[in-house]
C-alpha positions as CSV (number, residue, x, y, z in Angstrom):
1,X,0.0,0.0,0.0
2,X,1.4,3.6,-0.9
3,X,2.1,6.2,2.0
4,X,-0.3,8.9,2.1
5,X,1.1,12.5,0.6
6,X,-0.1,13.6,4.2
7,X,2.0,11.3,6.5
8,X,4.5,13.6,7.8
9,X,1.1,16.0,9.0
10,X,-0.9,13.1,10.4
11,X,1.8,12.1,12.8
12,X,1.8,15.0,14.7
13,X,-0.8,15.0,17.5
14,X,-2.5,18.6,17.0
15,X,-3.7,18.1,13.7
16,X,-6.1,15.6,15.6
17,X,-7.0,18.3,18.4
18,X,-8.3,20.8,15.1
19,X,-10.5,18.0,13.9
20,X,-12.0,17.5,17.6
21,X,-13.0,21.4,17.2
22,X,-10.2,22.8,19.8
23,X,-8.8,26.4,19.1
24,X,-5.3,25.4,19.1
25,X,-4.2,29.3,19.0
26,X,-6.0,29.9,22.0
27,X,-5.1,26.9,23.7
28,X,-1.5,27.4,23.0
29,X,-1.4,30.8,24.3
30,X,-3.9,30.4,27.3
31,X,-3.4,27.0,28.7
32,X,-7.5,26.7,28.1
33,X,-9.2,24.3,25.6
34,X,-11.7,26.4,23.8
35,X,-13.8,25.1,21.1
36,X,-16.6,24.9,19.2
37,X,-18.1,22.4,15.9
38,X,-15.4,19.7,14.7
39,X,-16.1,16.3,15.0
40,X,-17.0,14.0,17.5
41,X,-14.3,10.9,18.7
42,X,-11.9,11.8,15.4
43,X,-11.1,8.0,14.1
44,X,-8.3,7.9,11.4
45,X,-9.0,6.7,8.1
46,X,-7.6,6.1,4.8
47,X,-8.8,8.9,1.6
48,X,-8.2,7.0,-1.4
49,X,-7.2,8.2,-4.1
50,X,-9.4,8.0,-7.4
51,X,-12.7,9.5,-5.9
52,X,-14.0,12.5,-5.8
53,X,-14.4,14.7,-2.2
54,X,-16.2,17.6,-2.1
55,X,-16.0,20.9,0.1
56,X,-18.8,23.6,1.0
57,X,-16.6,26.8,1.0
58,X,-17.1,30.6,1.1
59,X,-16.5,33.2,-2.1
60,X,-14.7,35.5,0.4
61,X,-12.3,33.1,1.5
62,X,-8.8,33.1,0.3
63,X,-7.8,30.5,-2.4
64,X,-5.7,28.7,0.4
65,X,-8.3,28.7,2.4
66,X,-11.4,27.4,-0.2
67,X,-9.1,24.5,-1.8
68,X,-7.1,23.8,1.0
69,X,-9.2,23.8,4.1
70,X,-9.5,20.6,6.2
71,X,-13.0,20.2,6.4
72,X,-14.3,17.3,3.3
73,X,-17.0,15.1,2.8
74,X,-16.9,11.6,0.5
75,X,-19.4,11.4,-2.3
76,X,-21.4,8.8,-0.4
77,X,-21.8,12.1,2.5
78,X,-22.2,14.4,0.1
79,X,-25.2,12.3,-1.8
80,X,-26.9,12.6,2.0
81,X,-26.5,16.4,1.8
82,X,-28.0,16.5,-1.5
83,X,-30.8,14.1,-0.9
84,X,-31.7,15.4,2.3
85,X,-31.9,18.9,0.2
86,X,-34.3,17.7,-2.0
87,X,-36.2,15.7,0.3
88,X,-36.8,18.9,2.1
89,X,-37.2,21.6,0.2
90,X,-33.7,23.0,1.1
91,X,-31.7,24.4,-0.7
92,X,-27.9,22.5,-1.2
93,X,-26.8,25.7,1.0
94,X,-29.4,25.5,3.3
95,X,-28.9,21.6,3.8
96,X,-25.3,21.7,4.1
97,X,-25.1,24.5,6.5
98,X,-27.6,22.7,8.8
99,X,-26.5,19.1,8.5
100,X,-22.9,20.1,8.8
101,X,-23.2,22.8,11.8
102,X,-21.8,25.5,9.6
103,X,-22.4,28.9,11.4
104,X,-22.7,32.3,9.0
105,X,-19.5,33.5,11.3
106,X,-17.1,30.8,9.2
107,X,-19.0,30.2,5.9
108,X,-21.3,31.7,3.6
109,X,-21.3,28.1,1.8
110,X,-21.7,29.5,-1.4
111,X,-19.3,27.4,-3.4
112,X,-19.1,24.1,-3.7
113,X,-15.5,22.6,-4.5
114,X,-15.9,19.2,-6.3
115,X,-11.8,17.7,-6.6
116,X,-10.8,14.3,-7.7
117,X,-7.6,13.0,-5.7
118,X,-5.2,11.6,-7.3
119,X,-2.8,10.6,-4.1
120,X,-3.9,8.8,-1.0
121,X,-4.0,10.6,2.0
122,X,-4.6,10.3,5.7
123,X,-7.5,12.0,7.7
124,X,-10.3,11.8,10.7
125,X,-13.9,10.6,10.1
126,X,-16.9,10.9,12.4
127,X,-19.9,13.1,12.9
128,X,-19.8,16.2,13.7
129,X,-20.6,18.1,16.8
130,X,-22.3,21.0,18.0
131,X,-20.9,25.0,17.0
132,X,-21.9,28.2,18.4
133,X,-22.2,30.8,16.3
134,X,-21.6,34.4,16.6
135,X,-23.4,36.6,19.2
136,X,-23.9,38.7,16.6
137,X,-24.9,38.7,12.3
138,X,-26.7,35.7,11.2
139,X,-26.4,33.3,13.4
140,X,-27.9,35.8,16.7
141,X,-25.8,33.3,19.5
142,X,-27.3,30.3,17.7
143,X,-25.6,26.6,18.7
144,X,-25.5,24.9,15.3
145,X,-26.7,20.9,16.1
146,X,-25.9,18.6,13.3
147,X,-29.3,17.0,12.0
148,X,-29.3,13.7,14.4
149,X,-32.0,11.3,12.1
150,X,-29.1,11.8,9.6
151,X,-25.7,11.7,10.1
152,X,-23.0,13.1,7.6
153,X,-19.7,11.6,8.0
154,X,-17.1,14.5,8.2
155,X,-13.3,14.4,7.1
156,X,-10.6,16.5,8.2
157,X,-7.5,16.2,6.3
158,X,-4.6,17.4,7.9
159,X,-1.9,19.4,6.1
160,X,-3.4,20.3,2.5
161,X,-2.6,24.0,3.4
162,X,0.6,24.8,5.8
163,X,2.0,28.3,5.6
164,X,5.9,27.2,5.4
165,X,6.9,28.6,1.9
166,X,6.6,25.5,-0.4
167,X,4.3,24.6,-2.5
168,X,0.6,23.6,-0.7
169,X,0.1,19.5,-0.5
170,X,-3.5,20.7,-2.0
171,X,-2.3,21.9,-5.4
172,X,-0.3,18.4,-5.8
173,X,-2.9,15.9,-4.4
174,X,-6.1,16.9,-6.7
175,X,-6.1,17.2,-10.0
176,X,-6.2,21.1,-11.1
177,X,-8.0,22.3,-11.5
178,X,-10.7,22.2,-9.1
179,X,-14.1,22.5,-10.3
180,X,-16.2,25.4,-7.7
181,X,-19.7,25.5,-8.5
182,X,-22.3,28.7,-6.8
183,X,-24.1,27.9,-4.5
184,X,-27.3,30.2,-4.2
């Protein structure tokens, strides 16, 4: 079996403590665990590559930050999202942001990033948890519960965007590029 392009991130123990929802920042400079959304009891897992993963993003987000965020879903997760969409009368916006506890502070979900991998990596899996949103805007203080009748399967994927003056891992593990579809 071929290593995973993310190994060398994977190994190191933090990466683990973002996908449980902790502020690292905070906790670094603090002492205190503070945090909000993630994902519940992170298991590891294998992304293979030679699928498609998919990513709600936001327009106003920085190119790093829409291709090269963390936060995934598999097709067979994403096919929930949708179906529970249509099932419902929601939107794909609407759906996502409820069933994936996606507060208007951190997203306006109005792009969807469809990518096709073409090397394996490494990343969590589970459901997600509860995130409070911002006292103030949209969200009003709301706590953001994932729908509980159906689950969606999150991934976080550690490392496809580090700030250390190489090239990102997320520009060589996905075919480019991308394809971003509006989400209204």
């Amino acid at each position: 079996m071929s290593s995973a392009a993310n190994s060398l991130f994977f190994d190191q123990v933090h990466w683990r403590v973002i996908a449980s929802g902790f502020d690292t920042e905070r906790w670094f400079n603090d002492g205190q665990a503070v945090g909000t959304g993630g994902i519940a009891n992170p298991q590891p897992t294998r992304v293979p590559a030679g699928h498609y993963y998919y990513r709600f993003a936001s327009s106003s987000a920085s190119r790093a930050s829409r291709f090269g965020g963390g936060w995934w879903v598999d097709f067979e997760n994403f096919n929930l999202v949708r179906r529970f969409a249509a099932a419902n009368g929601y939107s794909l916006r609407d759906a996502a942001r409820l069933m994936l506890a996606l507060p208007y502070a951190w997203t306006r979900v109005d792009q969807l990033v469809r990518a096709l991998l073409c090397e394996p990596l490494r990343a969590y899996t589970g459901p997600g948890k509860a995130a409070q949103g911002s006292s103030a805007g949209g969200d009003r203080g709301t706590r953001w519960i994932p729908t509980q009748h159906v689950r969606v399967r999150q991934l976080y994927i550690p490392g496809l965007f580090v700030d250390d003056g190489r090239d990102p891992l997320f520009e060589r593990v996905f075919v480019q590029p991308m394809e971003v579809t509006p989400l209204g």
